[in-house]
C-alpha positions, 0 to 999 in steps of 0.5 A: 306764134309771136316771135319770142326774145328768148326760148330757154337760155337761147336769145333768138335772132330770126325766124328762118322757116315754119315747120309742119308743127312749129317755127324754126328760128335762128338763135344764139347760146350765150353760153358758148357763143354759138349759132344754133338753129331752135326748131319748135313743136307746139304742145298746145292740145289736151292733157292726155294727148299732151302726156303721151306727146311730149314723152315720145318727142323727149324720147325720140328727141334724145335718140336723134341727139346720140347720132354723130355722123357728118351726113347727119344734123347735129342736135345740140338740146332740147327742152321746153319753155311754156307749151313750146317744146324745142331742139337746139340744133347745128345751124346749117348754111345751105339749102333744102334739097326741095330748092334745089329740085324745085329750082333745077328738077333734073340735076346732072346724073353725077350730083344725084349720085353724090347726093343721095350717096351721102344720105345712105350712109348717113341713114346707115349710120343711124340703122346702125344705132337703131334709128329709122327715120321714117320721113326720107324726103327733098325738104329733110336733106340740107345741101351746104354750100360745097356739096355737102349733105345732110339729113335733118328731123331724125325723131321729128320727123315720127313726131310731125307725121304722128299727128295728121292719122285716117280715120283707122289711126294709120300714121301718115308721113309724106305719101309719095315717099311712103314704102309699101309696108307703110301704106300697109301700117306695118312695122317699119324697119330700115328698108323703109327709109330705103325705099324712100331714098329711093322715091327720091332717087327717082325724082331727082334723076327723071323730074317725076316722082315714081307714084303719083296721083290725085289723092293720097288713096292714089298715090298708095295704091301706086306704092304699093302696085305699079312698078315705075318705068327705068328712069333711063326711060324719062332721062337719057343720061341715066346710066343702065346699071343706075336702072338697077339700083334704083329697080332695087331700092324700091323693090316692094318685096322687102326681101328684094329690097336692099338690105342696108343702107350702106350697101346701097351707098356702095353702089351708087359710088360705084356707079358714079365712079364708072362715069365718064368726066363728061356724063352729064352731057352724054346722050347715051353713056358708054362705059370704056374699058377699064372704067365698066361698074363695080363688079362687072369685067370687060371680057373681049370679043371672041375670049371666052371666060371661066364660066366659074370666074366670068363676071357681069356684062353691062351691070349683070352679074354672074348670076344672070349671065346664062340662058338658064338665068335669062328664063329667071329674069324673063319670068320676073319682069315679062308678060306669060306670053313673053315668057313662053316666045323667049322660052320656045327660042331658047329651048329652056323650060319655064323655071319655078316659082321655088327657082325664082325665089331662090335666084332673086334672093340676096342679091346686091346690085353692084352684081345684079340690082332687080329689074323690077321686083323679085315677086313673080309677075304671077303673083301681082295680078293687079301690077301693070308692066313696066316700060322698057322690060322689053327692051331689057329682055332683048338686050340681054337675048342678044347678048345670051345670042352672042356669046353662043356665037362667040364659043362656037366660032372661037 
């Protein structure tokens, strides 16, 4: 499209990008005197489509226009000149998050903490006012200069995956950042957006996405089987209790997942927080005395706690800090045979299905973010095992072990 002097009452000064349906240009309100950017949407199809079109992106448009939160882009107007619908929006200085990662695929532990941080609550603060995003991605986080973030194409986003659809008119948005439920064509709620901060998460700390493959029918049937292995897995520097989070954020069972977003933002403030000042050099992180995760308390060696007051070691909250719960994290995240060995040493029985559920539910990861998915391995014949479960599984035998020893000595 020919670059236009003026759209509305806005003189344009530059193109500045192309955007999946139009332009986005730089531009000037001569009213106020104000840098605004002007984002397209080409309305050029057929009557009846147009109609319904143009009426949910005014509809989507003006919901987006009522968010005023500091994570999020502020729009400014919207209107239409000829078969160009256009919003007015804060011009920002900075980069597409998607520069960024493409120019530095792993950024230092600490940053994606701080960036993925700001975009929760940004999102909270839209789920609070009832709007989901529905297309959490790299390319809609704008990075600012002095590290501030913000979440752009709130409504465009729906506006721009609403036109590419199968053959069965399931909506498509960004396939490797879809949730299950919109593999599904389910819908959407906050979880959503969710699950797709948390493909992101995944990408910016490992350099991989989670669910990939060589079409999109891959790359569905990845989001909605495979569990990924712990980020740490593919990245040293990632801390155990960021497995958790992560483990959590992308939980396919809705009830596992987090239930907002602002908790997820707490989370991940307190994982950054409990980072030494060199973590992002570390090999493997150790959390020194006094600066352990949100939630979790430094017990001494031979000291044995309340049982009704001990909190989480290493990330594991009270929940699962006992042989009875371990059997319920083996049975979430081992094989039956695994189950069985881990069952037969620590002389427990097999917990059940009623039991998993119940513990799985309604847990918060600064206590316990699921390891994989609260759905019992049982009922997921078609999901691989994740790597690393087993050296989990050890870990905390050992220091189910541990404590054992330590109340009988002490």
């Amino acid at each position: 499209m020919a670059m236009n002097s003026h759209l509305g009452r806005y003189e344009i000064i530059s193109e500045i990008g192309q955007g999946a349906m139009g332009v986005v240009y730089k531009a000037t309100d001569p009213l106020i005197d104000r840098i605004v950017a002007i984002k397209t949407i080409n309305l050029g199809m057929a009557q009846d489509e147009k109609e319904e079109y143009e009426g949910r992106f005014y509809q989507e448009a003006k919901a987006a226009g009522r968010l005023s939160h500091p994570n999020i882009v502020t729009i400014y107007d919207v209107g239409k000149s000829g078969e160009v619908a256009y919003i007015a929006m804060e011009f920002l200085q900075g980069r597409e998050l998607r520069d960024v990662l493409n120019d530095a695929a792993v950024l230092p532990v600490k940053q994606v903490l701080d960036i993925v941080s700001q975009v929760a609550l940004g999102l909270s603060y839209a789920h609070e006012h009832g709007i989901v995003h529905r297309d959490v991605k790299p390319s809609n986080i704008m990075v600012i200069r002095d590290g501030h973030v913000k979440i752009t194409d709130f409504g465009i986003a729906r506006m721009e995956s609403a036109a590419v659809r199968t053959q069965t008119g399931m909506v498509l948005g960004s396939p490797k950042y879809m949730s299950p439920e919109q593999v599904m064509g389910r819908t959407l709620d906050q979880r959503s957006d969710i699950f797709s901060l948390g493909v992101m998460l995944y990408e910016m700390l490992t350099g991989k996405a989670p669910f990939v493959g060589e079409n999109i029918n891959a790359i569905m049937y990845q989001t909605m089987n495979v569990i990924p292995a712990p980020p740490s897995t593919l990245n040293p520097a990632v801390p155990e209790m960021l497995n958790f989070i992560v483990a959590k954020a992308l939980a396919k069972d809705l009830d596992a997942r987090y239930q907002n977003a602002r908790e997820l933002a707490d989370d991940l403030r307190a994982c950054r927080d409990s980072l030494p000042p060199d973590h992002a050099k570390a090999e493997k992180p150790q959390f020194a005395s006094g600066v352990l995760p949100s939630g979790v308390a430094a017990t001494p060696m031979g000291e044995v706690a309340d049982e009704s007051k001990s909190a989480a070691v290493f990330g594991l909250s009270p929940s699962f800090d006992s042989a009875e719960a371990t059997m319920i994290l083996a049975a979430l995240t081992a094989s039956k045979e695994d189950v069985d060995v881990i069952s037969r040493t620590l002389r427990i029985a097999r917990p059940s299905i009623e039991e998993i559920n119940r513990s799985a539910s309604g847990l918060h990861a600064q206590n316990v973010a699921m390891p994989n998915s609260a759905i019992p391995r049982a009922t997921k014949p078609n999901s691989p095992p994740s790597n690393g479960g087993g050296y989990l599984l050890l870990a905390i035998i050992a220091l189910v072990v541990i404590g054992l020893i330590s109340a009988i000595l002490y």
